[in-house]
N, C-alpha and C positions, 0 to 999 in steps of 0.2 A: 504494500500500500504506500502510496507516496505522503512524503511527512513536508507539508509546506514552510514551515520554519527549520530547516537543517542544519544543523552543525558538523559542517564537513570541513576537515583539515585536508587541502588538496596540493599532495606531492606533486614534486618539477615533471615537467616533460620529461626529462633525463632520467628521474626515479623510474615511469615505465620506461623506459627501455633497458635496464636494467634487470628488470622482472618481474616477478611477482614476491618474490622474496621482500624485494622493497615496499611492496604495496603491502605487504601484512603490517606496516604500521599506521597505514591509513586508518581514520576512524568514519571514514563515510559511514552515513546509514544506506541502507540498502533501497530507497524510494527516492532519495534525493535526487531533484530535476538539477539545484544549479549549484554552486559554490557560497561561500557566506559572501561575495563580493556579487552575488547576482548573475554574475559569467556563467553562461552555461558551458557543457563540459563534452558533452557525449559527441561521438562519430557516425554519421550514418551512412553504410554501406551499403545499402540498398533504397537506391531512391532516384524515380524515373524521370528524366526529363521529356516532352514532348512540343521540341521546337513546331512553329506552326507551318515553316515550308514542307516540312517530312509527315505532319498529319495530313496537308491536303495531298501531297504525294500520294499517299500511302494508302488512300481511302477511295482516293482517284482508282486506285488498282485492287480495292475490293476489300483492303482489312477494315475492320470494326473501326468504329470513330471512337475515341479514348475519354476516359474522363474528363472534365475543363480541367487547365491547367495552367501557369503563371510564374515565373521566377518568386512574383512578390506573395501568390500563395505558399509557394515550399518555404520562403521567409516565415512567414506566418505560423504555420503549423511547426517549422524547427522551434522559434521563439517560444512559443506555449509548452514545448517538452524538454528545455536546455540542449537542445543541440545546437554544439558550433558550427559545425562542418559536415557539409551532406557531401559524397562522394559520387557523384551523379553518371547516370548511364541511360541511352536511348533507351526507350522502349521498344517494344517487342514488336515485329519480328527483324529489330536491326537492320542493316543494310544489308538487306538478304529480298532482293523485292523481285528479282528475277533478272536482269540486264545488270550485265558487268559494267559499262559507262553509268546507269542511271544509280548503282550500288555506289561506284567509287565517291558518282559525286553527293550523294545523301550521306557517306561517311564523312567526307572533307567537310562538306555545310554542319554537320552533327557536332564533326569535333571541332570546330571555330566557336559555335552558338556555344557550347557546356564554356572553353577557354574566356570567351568574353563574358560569360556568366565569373567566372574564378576574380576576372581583372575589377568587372567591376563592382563587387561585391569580395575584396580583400579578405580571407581565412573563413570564410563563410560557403564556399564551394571548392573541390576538386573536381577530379572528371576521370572517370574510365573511359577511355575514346573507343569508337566500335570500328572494325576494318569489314571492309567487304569479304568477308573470308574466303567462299568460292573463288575467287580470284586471287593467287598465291601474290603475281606479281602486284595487282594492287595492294593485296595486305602489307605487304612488305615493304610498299612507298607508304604507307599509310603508317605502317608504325615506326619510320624515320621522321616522317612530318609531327605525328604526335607527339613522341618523345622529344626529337629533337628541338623543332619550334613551339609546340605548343607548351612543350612543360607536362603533360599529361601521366598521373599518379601511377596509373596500370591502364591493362585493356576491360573491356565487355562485350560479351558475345554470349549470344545465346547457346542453349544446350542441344539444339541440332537444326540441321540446316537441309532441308528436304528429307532425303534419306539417309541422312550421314551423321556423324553422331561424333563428338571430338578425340578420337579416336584414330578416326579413319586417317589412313595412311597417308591421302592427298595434304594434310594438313601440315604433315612433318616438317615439312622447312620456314612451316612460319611458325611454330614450336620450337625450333632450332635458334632462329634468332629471337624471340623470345626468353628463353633457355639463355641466351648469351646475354641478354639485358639483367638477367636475376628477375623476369620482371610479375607484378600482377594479375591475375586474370579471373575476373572477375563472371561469374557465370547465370543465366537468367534461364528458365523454363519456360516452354510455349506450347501452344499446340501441335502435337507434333504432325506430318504428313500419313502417319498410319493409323491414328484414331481421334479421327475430330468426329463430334455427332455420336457418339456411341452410344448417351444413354439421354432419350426423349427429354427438354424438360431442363437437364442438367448444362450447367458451363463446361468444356473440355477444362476449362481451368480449375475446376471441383478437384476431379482427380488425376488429371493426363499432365499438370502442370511438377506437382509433386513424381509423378513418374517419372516423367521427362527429365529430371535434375538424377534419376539412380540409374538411367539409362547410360544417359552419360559418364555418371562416374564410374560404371561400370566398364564400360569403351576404355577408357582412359586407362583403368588398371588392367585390363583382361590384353588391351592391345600391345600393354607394355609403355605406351606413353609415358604416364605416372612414374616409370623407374626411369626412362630414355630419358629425360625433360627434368631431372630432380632439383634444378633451381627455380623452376615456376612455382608460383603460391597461388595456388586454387581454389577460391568461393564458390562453394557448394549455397544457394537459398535453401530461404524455409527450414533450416535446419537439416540439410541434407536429404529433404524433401521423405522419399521411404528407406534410404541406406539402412538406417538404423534397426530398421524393421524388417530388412533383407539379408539382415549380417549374415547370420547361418546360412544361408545358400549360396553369398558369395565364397565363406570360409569351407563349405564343400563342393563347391566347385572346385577351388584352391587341393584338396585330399581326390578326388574323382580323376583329377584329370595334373595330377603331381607332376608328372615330368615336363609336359607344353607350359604346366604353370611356372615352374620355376626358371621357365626361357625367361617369358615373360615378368615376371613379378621373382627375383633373386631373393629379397627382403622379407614377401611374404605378403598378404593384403591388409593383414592389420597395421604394419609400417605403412603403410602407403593411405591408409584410411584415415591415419591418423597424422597423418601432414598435412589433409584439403584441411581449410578452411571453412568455417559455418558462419550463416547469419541469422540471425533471430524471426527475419518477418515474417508472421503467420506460423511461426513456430515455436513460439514463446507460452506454450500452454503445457501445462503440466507431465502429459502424455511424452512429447515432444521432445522436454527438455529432458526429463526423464531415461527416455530411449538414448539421446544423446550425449547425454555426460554419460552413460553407460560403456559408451565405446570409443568418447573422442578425448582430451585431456580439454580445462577450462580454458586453455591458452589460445584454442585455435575456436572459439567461439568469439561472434562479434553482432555488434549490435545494429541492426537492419530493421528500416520501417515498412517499406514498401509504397511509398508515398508517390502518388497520389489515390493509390487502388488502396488502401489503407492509412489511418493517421497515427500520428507518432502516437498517442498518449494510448494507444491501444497497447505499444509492448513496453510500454513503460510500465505501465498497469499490468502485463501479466508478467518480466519479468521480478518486478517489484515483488509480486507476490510468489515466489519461487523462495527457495532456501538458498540463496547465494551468501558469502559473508560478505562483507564491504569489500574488502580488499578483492574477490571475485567479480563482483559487479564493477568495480573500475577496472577490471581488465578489461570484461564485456560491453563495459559501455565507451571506453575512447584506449586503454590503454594496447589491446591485442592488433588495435588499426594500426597506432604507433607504432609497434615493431616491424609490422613488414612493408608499413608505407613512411621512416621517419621523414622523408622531408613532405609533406604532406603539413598544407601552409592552415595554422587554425588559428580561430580570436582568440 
């Protein structure tokens, strides 16, 4: 539950990255939205932007019309739950729209809009930039331009892209440089091309969305990616979407099929399971969290709203209500962003 007058003692920036060892002398409470100077605190790693040339694009060519949306409403909603700094990523279905030129240029326009979002709004935005994936040679200018000009914190890409799943082999060389950057990557669910409509009535995003995030983590460690690529840091949503709840069959998988598996996965899948990264949005409920700390460590949990298809004070409020100590919730809430993104510019 959130406690509106808090007495929180808030360690340096430098303290997180240090650890968590540092942060056990934190005296947070565990609901506090800001700091006793009123500064809010927290990181959000999941939260969508919808510039408005890539919505009429995009609608133009058949996807759903999106929520409304606004730089000055994600203001708003961060202000009301102490968040500093949202870490922003297109929405769905990214630069993936079918035409290699009209992909390139929706990612160029994508990742300039989130950068002028960062410039003029000072520690109040980052940007995961999206590359047109199918297209190796654009991704690959695309994440020289981002990193190099734009400053851009990590990438975003969603979890599969037609039939392909990240994974698939065509992907490897922009994994590779990737790989060579150390860099982040940020990962989103969508509907995927083999079950949209399946159940009368229902959103594919009910359940296909959650799927779609253990399909692909699945790809990633069964392909061998996950071990080929071991300097990328990878955001799993929602809490790893069903991983948690799939454990057992990826780990006999892993016994069934021993020898292919250890081409692939040397380390094993619980090494590898336990290096993605998780976000909280839409996954901050008891069940969830539960299943999750079960198999992942606190360290690679991070705090995600899902905004604008969700508002902050929704996972404030359920992980408030969780059993975290303080020193756990400042990981979750800005300190675990810290470590794998330190220059990651915040109020």
């Amino acid at each position: 539950m959130n406690t509106p007058s808090c007495a929180c003692n808030h360690p340096s920036r430098r303290g997180f990255l240090i650890g968590l060892a540092a942060l056990s002398a934190s005296t947070v409470l565990p609901g506090c939205e800001t700091m006793p100077s009123g500064k809010p605190h927290r990181i959000d790693i999941h939260h969508h932007i919808m510039p408005p040339a890539y919505v009429a694009e995009s609608v133009k060519r058949g996807q759903p019309r999106p929520p409304q949306w606004s730089v000055q409403h994600s203001i708003e909603d961060m202000d009301k739950s102490g968040i500093a700094t949202s870490v922003v990523a297109l929405m769905q279905p990214g630069a993936y729209l079918g035409e290699a030129e009209v992909d390139r240029r929706l990612a160029r326009e994508a990742n300039e809009f989130a950068a002028q979002m960062a410039r003029d709004f000072p520690g109040r935005f980052g940007s995961f930039a999206t590359l047109p994936l199918m297209d190796t040679e654009g991704s690959l200018r695309e994440i020289e331009y981002a990193f190099d000009t734009l400053k851009a914190d990590g990438i975003g890409l969603m979890t599969s892209y037609g039939t392909k799943y990240l994974g698939d082999a065509q992907f490897a060389p922009i994994w590779e440089e990737l790989n060579r950057r150390k860099a982040v990557i940020y990962t989103h669910p969508l509907a995927p091309a083999c079950c949209r409509n399946q159940i009368p009535g229902l959103p594919p995003s009910a359940i296909e969305f959650a799927t779609d995030t253990s399909r692909t983590a699945a790809s990633l460690l069964f392909s061998g990616s996950a071990n080929r690529f071991p300097d990328i840091r990878w955001i799993l949503s929602h809490s790893g979407g069903t991983v948690p709840f799939l454990w057992s069959r990826f780990t006999r998988q892993e016994v069934d099929m021993k020898d292919e598996t250890k081409k692939v996965l040397p380390n094993g899948v619980q090494h590898e399971v336990r290096k993605f990264f998780y976000d909280t949005a839409q996954g901050h409920h008891d069940g969830a969290i539960a299943a999750l700390t079960r198999l992942i460590p606190l360290s690679q949990i991070m705090f995600g709203t899902d905004f604008p298809y969700r508002l902050a004070d929704e996972v404030v409020g359920g992980l408030g209500a969780r059993t975290f100590t303080a020193a756990e919730r400042m990981a979750i809430d800005h300190g675990n962003a810290l470590r794998i993104m330190p220059n990651l510019r915040t109020v």
